[in-house]
N, C-alpha and C positions, 0 to 999 in steps of 0.2 A: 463872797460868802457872807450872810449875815449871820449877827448875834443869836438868832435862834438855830440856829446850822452847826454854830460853835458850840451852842451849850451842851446840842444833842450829842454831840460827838466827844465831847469833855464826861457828859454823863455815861457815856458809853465808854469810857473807859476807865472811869470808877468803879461802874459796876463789873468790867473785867475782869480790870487789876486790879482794886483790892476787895473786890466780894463789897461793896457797899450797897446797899437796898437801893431799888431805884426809887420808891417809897420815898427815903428820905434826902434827895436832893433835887434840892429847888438853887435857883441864883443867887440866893443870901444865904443860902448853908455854909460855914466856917469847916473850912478842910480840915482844920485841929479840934476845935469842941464839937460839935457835932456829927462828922464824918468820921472821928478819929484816925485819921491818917498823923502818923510821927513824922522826924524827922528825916530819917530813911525814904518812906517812902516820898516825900518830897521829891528827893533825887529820882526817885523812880518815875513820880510824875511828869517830870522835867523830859525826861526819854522816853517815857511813854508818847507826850505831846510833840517830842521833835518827829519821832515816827511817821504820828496823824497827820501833823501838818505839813512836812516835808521841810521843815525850815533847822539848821541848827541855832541853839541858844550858846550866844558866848557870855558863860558864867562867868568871867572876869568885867565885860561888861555891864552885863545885866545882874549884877551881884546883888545892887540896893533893890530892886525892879522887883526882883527872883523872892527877894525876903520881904517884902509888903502883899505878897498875895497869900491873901486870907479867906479869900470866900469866892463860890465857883464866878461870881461875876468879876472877880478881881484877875481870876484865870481869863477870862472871857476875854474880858478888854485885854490884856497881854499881850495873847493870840493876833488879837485883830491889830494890835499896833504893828504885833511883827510882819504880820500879811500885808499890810497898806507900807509897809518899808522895802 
């Protein structure tokens, strides 16, 4: 799966789950200032994505990982690191 396969499918689940304009996401959109997603739904993104991708996230590992993503490419790469693992 490439980067642009993930993005579509990350963007497709924004505008899902939380009603986000597809309008306004591009690869450097910031989940918190501009998308307005909180901290909530974080979690929620979290299981939204394990869903998509089929892979589960272990939140004790991936704790520091989990809190440095800030922007859909930050999601992006994530994804792909956990695919190529």
């Amino acid at each position: 799966m490439n980067n642009q396969e993930i993005f579509e499918r990350i963007k497709q689940i924004l505008v899902e789950e939380f009603e986000v304009d597809t309008e306004q996401i591009t690869q450097d959109s910031n989940l918190y200032s501009e998308l307005e997603l909180d901290s909530l739904d974080s979690v929620d993104l979290i299981v939204a994505l394990e869903n998509e991708f089929g892979f589960k996230i272990d939140r004790t590992k991936d704790e520091e990982d989990l809190r440095e993503l800030r922007t859909v490419t930050d999601v992006s790469n994530f994804i792909q690191s956990k695919i190529n693992n």
